[in-house]
Backbone as XML, in Angstrom:
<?xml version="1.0"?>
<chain id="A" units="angstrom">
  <residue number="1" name="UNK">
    <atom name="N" x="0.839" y="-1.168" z="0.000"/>
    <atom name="CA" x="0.000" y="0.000" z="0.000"/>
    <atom name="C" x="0.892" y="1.241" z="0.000"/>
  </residue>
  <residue number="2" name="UNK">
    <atom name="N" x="0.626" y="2.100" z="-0.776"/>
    <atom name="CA" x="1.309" y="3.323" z="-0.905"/>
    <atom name="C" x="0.631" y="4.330" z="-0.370"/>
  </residue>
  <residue number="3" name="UNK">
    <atom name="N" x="1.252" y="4.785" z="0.374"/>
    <atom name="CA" x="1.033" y="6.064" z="1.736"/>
    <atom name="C" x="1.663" y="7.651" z="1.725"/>
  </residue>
  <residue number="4" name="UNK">
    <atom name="N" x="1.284" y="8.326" z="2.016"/>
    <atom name="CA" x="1.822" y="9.305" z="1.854"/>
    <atom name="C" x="1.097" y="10.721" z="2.630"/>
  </residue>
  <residue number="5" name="UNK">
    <atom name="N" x="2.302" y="11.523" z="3.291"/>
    <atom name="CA" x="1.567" y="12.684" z="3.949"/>
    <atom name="C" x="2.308" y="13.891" z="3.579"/>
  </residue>
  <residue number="6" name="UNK">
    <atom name="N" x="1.272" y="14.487" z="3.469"/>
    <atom name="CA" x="1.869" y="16.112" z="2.730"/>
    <atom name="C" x="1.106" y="17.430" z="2.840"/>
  </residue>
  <residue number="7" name="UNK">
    <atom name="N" x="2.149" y="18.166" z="3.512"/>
    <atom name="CA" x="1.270" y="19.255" z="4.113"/>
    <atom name="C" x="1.030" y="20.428" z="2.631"/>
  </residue>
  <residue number="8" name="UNK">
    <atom name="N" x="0.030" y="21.369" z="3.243"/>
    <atom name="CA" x="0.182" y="22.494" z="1.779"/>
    <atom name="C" x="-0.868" y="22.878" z="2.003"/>
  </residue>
  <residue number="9" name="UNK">
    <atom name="N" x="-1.721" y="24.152" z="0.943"/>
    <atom name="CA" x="-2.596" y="24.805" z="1.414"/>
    <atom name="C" x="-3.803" y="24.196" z="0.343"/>
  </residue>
  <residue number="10" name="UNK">
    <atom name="N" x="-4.795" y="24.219" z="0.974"/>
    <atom name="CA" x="-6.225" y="23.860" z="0.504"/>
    <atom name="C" x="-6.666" y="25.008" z="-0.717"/>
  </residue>
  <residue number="11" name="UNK">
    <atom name="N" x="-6.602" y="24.722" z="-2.286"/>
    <atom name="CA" x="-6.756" y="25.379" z="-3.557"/>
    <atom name="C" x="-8.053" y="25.554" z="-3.482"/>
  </residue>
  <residue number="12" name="UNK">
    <atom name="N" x="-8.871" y="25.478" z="-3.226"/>
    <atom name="CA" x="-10.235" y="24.923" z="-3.733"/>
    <atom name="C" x="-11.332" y="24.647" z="-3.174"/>
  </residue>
  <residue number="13" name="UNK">
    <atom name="N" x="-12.371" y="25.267" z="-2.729"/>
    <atom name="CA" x="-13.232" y="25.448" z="-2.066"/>
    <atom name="C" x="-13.874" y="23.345" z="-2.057"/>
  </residue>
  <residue number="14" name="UNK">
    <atom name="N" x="-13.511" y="23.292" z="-0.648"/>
    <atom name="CA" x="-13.834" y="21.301" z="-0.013"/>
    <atom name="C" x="-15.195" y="21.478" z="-0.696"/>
  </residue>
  <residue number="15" name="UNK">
    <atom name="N" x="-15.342" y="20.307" z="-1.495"/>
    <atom name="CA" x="-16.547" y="20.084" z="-1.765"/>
    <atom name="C" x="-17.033" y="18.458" z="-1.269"/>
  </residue>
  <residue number="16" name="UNK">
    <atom name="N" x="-18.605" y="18.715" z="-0.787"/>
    <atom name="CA" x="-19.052" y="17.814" z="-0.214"/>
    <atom name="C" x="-20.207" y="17.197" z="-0.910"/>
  </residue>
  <residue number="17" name="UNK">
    <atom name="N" x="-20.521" y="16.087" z="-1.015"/>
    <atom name="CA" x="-21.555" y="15.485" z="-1.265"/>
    <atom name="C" x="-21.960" y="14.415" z="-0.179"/>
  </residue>
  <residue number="18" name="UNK">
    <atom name="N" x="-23.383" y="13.735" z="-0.335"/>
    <atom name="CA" x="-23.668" y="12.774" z="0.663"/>
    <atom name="C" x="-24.783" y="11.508" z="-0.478"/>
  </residue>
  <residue number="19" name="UNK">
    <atom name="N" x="-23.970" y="10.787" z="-0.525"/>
    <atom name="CA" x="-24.593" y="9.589" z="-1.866"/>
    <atom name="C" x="-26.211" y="9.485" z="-1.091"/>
  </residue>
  <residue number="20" name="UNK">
    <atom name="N" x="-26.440" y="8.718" z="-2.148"/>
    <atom name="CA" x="-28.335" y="8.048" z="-1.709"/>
    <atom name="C" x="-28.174" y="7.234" z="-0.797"/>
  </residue>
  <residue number="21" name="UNK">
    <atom name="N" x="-26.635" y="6.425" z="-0.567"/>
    <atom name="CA" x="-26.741" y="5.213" z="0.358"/>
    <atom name="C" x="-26.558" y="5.948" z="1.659"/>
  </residue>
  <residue number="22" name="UNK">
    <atom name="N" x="-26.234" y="7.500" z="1.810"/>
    <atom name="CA" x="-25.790" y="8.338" z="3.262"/>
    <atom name="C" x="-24.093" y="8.090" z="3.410"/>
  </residue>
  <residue number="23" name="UNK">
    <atom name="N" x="-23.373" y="8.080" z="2.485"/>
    <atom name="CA" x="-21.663" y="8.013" z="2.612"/>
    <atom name="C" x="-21.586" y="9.424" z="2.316"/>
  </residue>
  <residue number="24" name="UNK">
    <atom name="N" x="-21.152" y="9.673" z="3.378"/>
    <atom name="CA" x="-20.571" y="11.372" z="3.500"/>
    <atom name="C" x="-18.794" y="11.314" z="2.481"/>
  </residue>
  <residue number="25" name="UNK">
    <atom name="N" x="-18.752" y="12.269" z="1.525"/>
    <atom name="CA" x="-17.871" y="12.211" z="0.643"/>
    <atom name="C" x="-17.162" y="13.587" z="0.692"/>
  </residue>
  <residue number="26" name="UNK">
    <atom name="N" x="-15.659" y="14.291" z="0.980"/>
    <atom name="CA" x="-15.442" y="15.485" z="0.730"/>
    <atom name="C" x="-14.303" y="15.505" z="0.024"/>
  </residue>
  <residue number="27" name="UNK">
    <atom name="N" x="-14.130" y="16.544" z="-1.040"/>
    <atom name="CA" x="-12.452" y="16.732" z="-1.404"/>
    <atom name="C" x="-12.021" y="18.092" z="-1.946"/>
  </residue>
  <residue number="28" name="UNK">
    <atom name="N" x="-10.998" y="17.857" z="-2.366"/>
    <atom name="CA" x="-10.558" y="19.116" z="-2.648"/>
    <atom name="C" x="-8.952" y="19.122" z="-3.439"/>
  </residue>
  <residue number="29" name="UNK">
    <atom name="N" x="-8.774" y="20.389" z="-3.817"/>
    <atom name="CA" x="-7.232" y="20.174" z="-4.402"/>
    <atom name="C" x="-6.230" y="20.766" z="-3.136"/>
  </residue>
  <residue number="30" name="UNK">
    <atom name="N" x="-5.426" y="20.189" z="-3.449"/>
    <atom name="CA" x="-4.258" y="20.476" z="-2.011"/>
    <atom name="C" x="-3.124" y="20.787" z="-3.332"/>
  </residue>
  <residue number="31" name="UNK">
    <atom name="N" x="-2.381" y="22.288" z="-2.617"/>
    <atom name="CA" x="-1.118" y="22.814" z="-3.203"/>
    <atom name="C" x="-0.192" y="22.799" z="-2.759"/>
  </residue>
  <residue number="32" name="UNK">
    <atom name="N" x="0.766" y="21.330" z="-2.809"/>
    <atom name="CA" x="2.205" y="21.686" z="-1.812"/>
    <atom name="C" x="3.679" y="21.643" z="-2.247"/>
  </residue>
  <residue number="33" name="UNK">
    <atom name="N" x="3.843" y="22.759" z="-1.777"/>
    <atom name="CA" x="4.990" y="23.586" z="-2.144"/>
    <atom name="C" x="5.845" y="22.842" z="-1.418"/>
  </residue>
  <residue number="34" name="UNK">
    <atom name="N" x="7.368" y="22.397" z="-2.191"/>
    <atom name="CA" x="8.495" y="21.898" z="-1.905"/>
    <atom name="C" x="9.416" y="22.945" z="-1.803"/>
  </residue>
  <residue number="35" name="UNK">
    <atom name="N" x="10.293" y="23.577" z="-0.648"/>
    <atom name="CA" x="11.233" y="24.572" z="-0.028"/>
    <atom name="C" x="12.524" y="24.133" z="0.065"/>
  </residue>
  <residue number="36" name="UNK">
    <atom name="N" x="13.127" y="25.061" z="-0.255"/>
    <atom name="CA" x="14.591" y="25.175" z="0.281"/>
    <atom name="C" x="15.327" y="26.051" z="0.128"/>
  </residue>
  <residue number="37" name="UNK">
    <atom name="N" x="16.831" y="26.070" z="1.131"/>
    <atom name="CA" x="16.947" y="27.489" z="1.563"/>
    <atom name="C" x="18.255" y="27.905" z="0.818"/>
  </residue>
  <residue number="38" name="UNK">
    <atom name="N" x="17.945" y="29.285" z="0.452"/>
    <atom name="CA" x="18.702" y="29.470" z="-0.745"/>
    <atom name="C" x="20.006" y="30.280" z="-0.412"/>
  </residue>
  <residue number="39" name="UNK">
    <atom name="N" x="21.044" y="30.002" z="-0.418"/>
    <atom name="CA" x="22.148" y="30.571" z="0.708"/>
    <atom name="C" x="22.618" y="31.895" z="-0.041"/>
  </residue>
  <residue number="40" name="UNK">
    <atom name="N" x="22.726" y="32.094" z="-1.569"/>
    <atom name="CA" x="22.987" y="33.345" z="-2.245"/>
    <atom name="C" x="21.574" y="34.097" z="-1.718"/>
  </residue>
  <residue number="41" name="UNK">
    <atom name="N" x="20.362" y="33.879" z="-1.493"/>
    <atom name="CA" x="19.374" y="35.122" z="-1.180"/>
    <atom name="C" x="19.204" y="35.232" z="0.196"/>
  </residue>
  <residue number="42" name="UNK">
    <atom name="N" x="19.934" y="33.840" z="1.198"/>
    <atom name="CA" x="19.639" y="34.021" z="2.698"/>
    <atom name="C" x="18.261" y="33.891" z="2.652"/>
  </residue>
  <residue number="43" name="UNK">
    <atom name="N" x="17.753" y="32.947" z="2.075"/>
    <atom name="CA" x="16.080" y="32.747" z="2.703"/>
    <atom name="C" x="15.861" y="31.678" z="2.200"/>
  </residue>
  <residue number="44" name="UNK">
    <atom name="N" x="14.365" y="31.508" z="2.515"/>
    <atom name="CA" x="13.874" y="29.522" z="1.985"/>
    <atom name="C" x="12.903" y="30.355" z="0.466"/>
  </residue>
  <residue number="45" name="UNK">
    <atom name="N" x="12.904" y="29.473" z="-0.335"/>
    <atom name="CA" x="11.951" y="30.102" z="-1.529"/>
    <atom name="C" x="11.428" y="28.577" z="-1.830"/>
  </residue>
  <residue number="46" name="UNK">
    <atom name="N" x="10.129" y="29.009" z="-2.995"/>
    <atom name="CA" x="9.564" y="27.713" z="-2.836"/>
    <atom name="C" x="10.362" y="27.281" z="-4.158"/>
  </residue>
  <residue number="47" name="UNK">
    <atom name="N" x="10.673" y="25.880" z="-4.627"/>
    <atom name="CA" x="10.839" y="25.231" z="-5.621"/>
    <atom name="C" x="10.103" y="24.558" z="-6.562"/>
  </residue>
  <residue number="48" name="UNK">
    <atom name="N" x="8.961" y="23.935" z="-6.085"/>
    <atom name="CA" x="8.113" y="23.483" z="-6.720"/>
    <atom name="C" x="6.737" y="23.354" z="-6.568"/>
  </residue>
  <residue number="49" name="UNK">
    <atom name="N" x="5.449" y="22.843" z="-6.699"/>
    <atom name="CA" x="4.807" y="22.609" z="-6.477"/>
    <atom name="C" x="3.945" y="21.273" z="-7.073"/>
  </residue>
  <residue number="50" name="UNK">
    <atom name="N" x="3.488" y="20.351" z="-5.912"/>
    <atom name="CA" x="2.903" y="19.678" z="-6.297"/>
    <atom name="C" x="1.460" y="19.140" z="-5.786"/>
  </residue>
  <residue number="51" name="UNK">
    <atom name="N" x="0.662" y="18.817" z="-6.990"/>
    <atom name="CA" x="-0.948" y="18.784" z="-6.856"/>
    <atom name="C" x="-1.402" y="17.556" z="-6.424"/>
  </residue>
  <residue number="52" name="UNK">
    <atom name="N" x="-2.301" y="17.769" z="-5.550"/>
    <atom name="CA" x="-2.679" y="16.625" z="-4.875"/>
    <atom name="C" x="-4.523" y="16.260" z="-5.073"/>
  </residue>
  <residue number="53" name="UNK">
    <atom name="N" x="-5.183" y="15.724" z="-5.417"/>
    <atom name="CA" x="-6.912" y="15.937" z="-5.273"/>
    <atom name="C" x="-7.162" y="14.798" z="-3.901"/>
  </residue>
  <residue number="54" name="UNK">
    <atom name="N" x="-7.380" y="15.587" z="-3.033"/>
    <atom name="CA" x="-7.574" y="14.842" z="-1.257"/>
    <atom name="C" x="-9.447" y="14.519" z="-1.446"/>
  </residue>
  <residue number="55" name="UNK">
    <atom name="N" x="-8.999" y="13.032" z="-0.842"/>
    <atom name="CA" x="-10.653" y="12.656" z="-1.123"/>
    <atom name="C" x="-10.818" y="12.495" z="0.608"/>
  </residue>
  <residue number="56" name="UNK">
    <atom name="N" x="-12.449" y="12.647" z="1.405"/>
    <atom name="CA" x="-12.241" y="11.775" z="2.571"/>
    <atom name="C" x="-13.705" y="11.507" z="2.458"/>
  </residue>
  <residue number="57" name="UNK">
    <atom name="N" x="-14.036" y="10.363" z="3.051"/>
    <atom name="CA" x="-15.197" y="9.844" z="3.489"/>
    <atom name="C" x="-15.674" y="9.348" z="4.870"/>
  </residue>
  <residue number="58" name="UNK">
    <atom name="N" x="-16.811" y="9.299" z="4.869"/>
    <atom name="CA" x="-17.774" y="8.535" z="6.172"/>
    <atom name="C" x="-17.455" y="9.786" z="7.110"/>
  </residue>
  <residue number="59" name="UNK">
    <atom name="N" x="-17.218" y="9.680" z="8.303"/>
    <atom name="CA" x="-16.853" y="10.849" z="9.766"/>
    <atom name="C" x="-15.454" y="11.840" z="9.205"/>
  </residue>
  <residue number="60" name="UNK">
    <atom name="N" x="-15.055" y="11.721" z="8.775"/>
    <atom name="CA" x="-13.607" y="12.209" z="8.107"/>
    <atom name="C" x="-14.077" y="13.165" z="7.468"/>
  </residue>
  <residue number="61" name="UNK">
    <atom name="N" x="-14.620" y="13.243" z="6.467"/>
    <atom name="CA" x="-15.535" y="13.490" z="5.396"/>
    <atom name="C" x="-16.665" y="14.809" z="5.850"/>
  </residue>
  <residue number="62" name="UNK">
    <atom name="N" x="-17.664" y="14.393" z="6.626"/>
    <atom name="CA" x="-18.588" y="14.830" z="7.341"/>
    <atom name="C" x="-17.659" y="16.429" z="8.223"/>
  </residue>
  <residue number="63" name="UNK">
    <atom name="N" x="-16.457" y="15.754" z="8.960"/>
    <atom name="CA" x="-15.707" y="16.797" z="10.159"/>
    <atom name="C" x="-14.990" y="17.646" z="9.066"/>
  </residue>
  <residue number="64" name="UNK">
    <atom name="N" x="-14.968" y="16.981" z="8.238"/>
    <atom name="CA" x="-13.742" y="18.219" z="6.961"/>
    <atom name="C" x="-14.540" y="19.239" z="6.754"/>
  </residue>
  <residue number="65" name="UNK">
    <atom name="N" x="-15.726" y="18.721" z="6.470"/>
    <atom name="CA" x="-16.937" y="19.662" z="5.324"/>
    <atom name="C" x="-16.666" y="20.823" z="6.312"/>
  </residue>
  <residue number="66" name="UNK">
    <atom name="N" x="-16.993" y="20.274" z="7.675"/>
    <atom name="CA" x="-17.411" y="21.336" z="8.173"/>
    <atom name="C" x="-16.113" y="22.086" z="9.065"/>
  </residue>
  <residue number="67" name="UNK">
    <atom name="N" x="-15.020" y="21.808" z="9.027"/>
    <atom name="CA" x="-13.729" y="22.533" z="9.436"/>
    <atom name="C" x="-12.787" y="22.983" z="9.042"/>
  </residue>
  <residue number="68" name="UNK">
    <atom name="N" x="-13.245" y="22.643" z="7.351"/>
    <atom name="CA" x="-11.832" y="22.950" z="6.436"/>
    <atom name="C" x="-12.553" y="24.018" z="5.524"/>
  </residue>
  <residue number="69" name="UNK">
    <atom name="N" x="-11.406" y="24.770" z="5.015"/>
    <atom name="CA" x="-11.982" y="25.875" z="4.201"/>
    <atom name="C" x="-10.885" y="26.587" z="2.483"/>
  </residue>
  <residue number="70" name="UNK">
    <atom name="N" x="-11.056" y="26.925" z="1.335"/>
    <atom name="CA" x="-10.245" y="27.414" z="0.927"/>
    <atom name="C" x="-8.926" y="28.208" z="1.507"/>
  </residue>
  <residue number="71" name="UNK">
    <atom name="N" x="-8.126" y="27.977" z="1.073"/>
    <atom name="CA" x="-6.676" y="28.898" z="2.262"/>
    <atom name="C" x="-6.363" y="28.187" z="3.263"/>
  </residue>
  <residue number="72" name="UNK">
    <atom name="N" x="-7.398" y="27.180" z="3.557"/>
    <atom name="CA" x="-6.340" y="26.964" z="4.716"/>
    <atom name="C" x="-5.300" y="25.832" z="5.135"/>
  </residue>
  <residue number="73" name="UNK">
    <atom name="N" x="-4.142" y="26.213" z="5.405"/>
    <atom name="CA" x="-2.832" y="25.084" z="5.741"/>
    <atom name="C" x="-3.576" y="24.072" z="6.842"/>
  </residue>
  <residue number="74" name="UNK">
    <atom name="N" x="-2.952" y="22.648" z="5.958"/>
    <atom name="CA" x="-3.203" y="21.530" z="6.317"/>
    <atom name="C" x="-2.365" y="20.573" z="6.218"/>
  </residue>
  <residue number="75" name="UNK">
    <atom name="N" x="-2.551" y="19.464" z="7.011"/>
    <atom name="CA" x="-1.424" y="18.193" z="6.760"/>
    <atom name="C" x="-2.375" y="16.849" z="6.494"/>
  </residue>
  <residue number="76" name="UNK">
    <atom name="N" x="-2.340" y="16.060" z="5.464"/>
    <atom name="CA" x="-3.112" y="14.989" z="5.354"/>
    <atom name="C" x="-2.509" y="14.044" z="4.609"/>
  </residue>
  <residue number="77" name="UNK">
    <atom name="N" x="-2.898" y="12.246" z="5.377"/>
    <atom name="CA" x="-1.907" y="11.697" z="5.613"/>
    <atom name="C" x="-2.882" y="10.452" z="4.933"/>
  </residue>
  <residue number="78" name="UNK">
    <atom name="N" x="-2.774" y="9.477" z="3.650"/>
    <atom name="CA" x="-3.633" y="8.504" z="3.230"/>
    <atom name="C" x="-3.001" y="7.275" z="2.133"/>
  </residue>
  <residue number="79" name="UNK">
    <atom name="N" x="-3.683" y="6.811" z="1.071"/>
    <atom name="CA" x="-3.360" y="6.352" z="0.486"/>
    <atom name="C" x="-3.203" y="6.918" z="-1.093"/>
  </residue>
  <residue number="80" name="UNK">
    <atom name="N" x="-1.784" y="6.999" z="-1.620"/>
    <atom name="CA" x="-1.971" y="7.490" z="-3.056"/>
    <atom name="C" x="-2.504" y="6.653" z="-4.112"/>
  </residue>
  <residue number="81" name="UNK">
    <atom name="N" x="-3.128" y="7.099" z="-4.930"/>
    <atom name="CA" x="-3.862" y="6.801" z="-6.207"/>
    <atom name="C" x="-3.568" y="7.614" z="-6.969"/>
  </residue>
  <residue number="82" name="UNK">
    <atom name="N" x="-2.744" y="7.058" z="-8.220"/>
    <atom name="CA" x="-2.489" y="7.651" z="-9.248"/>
    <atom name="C" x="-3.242" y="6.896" z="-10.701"/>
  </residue>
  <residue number="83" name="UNK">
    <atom name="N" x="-3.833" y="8.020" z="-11.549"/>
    <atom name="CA" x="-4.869" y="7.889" z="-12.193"/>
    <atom name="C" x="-4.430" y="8.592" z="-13.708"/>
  </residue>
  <residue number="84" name="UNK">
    <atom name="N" x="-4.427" y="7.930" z="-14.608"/>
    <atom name="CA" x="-4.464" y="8.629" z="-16.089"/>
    <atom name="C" x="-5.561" y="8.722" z="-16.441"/>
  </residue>
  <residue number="85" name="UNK">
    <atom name="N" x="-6.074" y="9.873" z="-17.149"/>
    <atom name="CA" x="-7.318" y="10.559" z="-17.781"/>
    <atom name="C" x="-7.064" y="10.868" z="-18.765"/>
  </residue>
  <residue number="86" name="UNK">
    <atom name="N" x="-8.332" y="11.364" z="-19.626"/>
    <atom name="CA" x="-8.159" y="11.498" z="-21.363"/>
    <atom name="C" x="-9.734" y="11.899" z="-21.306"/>
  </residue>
  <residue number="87" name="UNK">
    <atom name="N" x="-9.298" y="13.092" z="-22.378"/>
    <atom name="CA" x="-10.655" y="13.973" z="-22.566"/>
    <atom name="C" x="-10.416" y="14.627" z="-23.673"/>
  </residue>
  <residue number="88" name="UNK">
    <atom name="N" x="-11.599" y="15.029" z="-24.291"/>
    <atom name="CA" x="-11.291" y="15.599" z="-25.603"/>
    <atom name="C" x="-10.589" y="16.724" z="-25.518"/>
  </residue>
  <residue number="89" name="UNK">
    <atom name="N" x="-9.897" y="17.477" z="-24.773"/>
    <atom name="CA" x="-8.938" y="18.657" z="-24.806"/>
    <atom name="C" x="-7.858" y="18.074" z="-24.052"/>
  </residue>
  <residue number="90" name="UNK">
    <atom name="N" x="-7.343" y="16.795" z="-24.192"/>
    <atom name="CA" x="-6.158" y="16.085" z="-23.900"/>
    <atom name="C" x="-6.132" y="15.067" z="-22.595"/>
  </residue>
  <residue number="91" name="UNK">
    <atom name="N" x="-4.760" y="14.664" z="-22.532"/>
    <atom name="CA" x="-4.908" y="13.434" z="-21.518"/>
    <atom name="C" x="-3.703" y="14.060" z="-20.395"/>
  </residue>
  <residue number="92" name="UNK">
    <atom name="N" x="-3.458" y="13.232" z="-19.314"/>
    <atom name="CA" x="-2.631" y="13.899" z="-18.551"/>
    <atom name="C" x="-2.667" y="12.818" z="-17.073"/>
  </residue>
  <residue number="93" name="UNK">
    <atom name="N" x="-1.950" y="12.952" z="-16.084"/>
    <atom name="CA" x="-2.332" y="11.886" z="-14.817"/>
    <atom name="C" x="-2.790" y="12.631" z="-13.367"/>
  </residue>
  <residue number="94" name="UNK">
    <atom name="N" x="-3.563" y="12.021" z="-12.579"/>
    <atom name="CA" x="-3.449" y="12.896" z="-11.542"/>
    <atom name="C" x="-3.288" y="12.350" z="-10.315"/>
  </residue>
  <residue number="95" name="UNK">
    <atom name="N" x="-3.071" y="12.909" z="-9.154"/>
    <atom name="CA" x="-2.599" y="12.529" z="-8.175"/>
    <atom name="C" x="-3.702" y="12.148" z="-7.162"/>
  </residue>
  <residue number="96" name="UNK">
    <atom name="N" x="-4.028" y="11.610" z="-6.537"/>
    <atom name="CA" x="-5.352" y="11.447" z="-5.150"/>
    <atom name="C" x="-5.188" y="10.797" z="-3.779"/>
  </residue>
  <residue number="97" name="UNK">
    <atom name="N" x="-5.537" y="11.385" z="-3.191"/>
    <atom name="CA" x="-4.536" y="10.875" z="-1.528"/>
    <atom name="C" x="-6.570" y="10.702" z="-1.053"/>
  </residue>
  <residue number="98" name="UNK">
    <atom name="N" x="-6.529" y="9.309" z="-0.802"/>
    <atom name="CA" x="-7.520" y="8.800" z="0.412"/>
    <atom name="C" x="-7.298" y="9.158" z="1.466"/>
  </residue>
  <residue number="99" name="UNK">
    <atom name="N" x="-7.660" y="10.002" z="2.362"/>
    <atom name="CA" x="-7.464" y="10.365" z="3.423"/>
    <atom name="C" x="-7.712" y="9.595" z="4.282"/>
  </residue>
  <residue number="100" name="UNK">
    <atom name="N" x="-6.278" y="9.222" z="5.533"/>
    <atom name="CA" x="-7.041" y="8.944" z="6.354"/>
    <atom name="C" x="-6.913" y="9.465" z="8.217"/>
  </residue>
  <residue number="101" name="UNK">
    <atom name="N" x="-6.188" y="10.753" z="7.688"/>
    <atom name="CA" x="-5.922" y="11.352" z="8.780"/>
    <atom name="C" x="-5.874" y="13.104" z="7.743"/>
  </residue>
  <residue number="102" name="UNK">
    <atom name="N" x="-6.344" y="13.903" z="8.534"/>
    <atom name="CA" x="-6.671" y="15.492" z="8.062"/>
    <atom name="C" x="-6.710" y="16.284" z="8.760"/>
  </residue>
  <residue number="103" name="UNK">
    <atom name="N" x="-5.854" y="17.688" z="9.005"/>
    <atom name="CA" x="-6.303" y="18.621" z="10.014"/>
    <atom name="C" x="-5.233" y="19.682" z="9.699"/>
  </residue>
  <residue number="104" name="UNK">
    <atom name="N" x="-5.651" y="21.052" z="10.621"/>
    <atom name="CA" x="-5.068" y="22.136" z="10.361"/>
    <atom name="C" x="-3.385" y="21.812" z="10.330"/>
  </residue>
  <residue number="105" name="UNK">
    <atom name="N" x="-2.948" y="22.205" z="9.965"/>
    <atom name="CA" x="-1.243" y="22.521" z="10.164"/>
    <atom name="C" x="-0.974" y="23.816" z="11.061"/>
  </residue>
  <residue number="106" name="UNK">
    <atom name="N" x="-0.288" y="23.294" z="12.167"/>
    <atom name="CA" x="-0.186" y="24.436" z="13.948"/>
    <atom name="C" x="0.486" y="24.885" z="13.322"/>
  </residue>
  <residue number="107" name="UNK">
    <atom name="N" x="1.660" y="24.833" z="12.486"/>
    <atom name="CA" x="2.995" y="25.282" z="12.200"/>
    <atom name="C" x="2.600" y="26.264" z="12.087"/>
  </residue>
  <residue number="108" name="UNK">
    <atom name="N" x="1.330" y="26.909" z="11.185"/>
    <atom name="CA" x="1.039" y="28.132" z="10.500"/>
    <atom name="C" x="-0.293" y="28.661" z="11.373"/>
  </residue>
  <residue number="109" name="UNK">
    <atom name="N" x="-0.939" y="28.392" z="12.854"/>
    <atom name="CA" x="-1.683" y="28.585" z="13.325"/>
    <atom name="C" x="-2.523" y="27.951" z="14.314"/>
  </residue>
  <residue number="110" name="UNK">
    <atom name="N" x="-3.630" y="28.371" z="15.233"/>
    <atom name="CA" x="-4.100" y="27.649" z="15.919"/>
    <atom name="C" x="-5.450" y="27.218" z="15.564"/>
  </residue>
  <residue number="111" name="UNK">
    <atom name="N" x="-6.248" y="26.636" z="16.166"/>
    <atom name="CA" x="-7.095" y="25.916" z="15.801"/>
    <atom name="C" x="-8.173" y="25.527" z="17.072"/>
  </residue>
  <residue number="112" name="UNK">
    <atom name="N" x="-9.317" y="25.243" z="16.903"/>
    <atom name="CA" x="-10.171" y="24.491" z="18.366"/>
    <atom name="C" x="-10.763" y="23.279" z="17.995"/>
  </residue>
  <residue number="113" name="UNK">
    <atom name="N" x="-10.407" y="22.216" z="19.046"/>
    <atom name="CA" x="-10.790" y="20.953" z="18.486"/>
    <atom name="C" x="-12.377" y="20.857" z="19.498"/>
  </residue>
  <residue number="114" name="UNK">
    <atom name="N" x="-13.363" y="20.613" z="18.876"/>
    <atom name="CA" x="-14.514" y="20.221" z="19.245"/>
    <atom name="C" x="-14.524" y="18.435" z="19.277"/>
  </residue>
  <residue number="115" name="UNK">
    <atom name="N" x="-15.038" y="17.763" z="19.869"/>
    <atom name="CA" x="-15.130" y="16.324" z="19.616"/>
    <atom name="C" x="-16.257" y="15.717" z="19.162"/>
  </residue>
  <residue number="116" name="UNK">
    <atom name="N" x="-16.941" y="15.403" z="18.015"/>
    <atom name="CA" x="-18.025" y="14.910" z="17.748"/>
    <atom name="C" x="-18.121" y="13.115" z="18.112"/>
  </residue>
  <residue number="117" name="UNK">
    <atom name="N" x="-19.624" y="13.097" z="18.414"/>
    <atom name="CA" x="-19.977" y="11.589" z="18.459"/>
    <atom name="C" x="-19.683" y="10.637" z="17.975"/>
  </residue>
  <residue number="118" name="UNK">
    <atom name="N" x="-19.270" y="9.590" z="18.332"/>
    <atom name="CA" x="-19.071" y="8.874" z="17.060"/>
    <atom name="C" x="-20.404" y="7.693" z="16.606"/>
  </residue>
  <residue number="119" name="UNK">
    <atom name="N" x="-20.930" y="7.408" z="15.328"/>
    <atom name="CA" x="-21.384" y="6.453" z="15.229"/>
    <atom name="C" x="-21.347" y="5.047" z="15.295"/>
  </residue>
  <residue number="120" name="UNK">
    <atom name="N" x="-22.553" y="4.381" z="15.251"/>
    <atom name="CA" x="-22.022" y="2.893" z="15.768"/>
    <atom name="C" x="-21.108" y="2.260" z="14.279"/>
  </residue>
  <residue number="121" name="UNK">
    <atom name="N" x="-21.459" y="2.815" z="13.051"/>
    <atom name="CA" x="-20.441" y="2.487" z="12.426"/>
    <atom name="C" x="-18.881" y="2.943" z="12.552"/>
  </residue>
  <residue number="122" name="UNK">
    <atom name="N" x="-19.283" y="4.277" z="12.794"/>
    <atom name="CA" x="-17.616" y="4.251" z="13.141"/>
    <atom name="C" x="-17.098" y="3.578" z="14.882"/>
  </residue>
  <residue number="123" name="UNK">
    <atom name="N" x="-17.619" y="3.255" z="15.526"/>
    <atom name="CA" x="-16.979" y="1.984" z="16.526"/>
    <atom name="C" x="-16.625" y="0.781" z="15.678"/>
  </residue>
  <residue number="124" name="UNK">
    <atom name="N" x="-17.630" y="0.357" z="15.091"/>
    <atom name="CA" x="-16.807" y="-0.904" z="14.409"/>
    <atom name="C" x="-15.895" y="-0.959" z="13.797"/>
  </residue>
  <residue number="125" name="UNK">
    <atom name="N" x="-15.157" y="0.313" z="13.184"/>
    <atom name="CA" x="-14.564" y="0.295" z="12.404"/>
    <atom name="C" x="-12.877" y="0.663" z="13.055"/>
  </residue>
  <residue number="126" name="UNK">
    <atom name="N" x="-13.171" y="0.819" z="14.685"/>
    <atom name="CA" x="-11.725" y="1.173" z="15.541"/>
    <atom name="C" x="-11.218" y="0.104" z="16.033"/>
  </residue>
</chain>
């Protein structure tokens, strides 16, 4: 299983849906910038950037919708899925991290953790 965690800032207003069966679904594009420090300018500058489309579901999913927002720095930690596409204005691959851990990044701020209920599906599932 291929894993991967990568912090960066949330592109893209989280979008949520909730299927007919009730699976709470959220995602979004994540922008993370690769740094390093540049000794001729004396500072860190960014080098690259790379795109991520963060999926989460069930309680994950549900707590994102409602705590995550465009702009804001995050760290999220899941499974990668890499995907080739093709459309009539070309083809190209993209990146997708299953989430299975999500939340603010302190580095860049604070935050308040509320604790929601959990369902009896999510007990079975700890």
């Amino acid at each position: 299983m291929n894993t991967v965690t990568a912090a960066g800032i949330i592109a893209t207003t989280p979008r949520h849906i909730q299927t007919e069966e009730g699976l709470d679904i959220t995602s979004f594009r994540l922008a993370s910038n690769r740094r390093r420090y540049d000794d001729e300018l004396q500072q860190w500058v960014d080098v690259d950037t790379n795109w991520y489309t963060v999926v989460a579901f069930r309680a994950l999913a549900a707590n994102a919708e409602k705590s995550l927002k465009k702009g804001d720095r995050v760290v999220v930690s899941g499974r990668v899925r890499i995907r080739d596409w093709e459309h009539d204005s070309g083809s190209g691959t993209s990146v997708e991290v299953e989430a299975d851990a999500l939340g603010h990044d302190l580095l860049w701020g604070t935050t308040t953790y509320s604790r929601t209920a959990l369902s009896e599906e999510d007990d079975e599932e700890e």
